[in-house]
N, C-alpha and C positions, 0 to 999 in steps of 0.2 A: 504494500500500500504506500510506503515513501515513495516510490518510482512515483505512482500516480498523484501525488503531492506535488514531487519536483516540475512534474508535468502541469500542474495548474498554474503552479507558483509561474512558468513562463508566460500565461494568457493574465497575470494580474487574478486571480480568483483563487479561493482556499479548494483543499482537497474534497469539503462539503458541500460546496458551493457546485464542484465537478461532479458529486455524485449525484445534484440533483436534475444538472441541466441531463448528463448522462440519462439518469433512468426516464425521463421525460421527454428526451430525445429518441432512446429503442421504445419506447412501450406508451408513448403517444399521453396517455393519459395515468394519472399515479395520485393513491392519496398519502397524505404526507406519513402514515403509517407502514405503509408497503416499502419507501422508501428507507427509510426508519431502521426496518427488520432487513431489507434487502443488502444494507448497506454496514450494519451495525452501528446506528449512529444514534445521538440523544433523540428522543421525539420533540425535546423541544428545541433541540439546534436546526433540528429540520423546521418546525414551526417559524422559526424567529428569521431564520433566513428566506423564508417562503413570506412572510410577510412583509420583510425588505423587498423581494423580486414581484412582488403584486403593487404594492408602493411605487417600483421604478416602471412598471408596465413590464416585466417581462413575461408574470407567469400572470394566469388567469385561475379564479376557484368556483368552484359551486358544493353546497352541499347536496352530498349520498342522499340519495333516497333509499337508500338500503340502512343507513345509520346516519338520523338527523347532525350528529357530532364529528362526522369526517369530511372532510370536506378533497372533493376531485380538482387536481393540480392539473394545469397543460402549459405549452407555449404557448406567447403572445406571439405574432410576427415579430414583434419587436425582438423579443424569445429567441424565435426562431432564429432570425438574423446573427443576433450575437451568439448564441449556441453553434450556429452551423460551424466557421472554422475551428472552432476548438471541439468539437465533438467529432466533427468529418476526418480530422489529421488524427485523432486519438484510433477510433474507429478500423485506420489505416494502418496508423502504426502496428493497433494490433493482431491484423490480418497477417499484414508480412511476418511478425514474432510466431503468429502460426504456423505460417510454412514453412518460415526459416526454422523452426523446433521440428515440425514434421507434428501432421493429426492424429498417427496413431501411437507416435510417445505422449502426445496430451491426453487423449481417451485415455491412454493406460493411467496415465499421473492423476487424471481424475478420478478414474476408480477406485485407484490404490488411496488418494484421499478420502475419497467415500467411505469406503474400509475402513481406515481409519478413523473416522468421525464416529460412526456406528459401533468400534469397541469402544471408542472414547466417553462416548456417551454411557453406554452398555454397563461402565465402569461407576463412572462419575453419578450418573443419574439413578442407579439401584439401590 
């Protein structure tokens, strides 16, 4: 996760600030919870920075009709605009880190993470 720190720190933007345009950049729409869990970050850092980007116009909210108390994140154009380069070059960067590692040493390093999560847990949480 430093890597992608270093990596914001060059567009001027915190590494939180990157995971939000990030997840609302692949997944179009996102409530500040999903981001939250997706990302392992405070729910109120994600709040308070989601309130600064609806302030500057970038992100747009409405609340869940599924749960009056969550409220759905998107891009603004505004958003979008500023997201696009630094989400487009990240995006890329890490296409190429996939070929250049090769897909089926990352399936495997996932699984074998996976694995790993699941005794972890197995362990920890019994």
């Amino acid at each position: 996760m430093a890597s992608y720190a270093i990596f914001a720190k060059k567009y001027g933007i915190s590494d939180n600030e990157l995971a939000i345009f990030y997840a609302l950049w692949v997944n179009e729409f996102r409530t500040q919870k999903q981001i939250a869990d997706e990302y392992v970050l405070a729910k109120q850092t994600i709040n308070t920075l989601c309130k600064r980007f609806e302030a500057d116009g970038l992100i747009t909210s409405i609340i869940s009709q599924n749960d009056k108390r969550e409220k759905i994140i998107s891009l603004t154009d505004k958003g979008k605009a500023f997201a696009k380069p630094i989400i487009e070059t990240l995006l890329n960067l890490e296409q190429k880190i996939i070929d250049e590692f090769g897909i089926e040493r990352l399936l495997f390093l996932l699984n074998e993470t996976n694995k790993l999560q699941a005794l972890i847990a197995s362990r920890l949480e019994s």
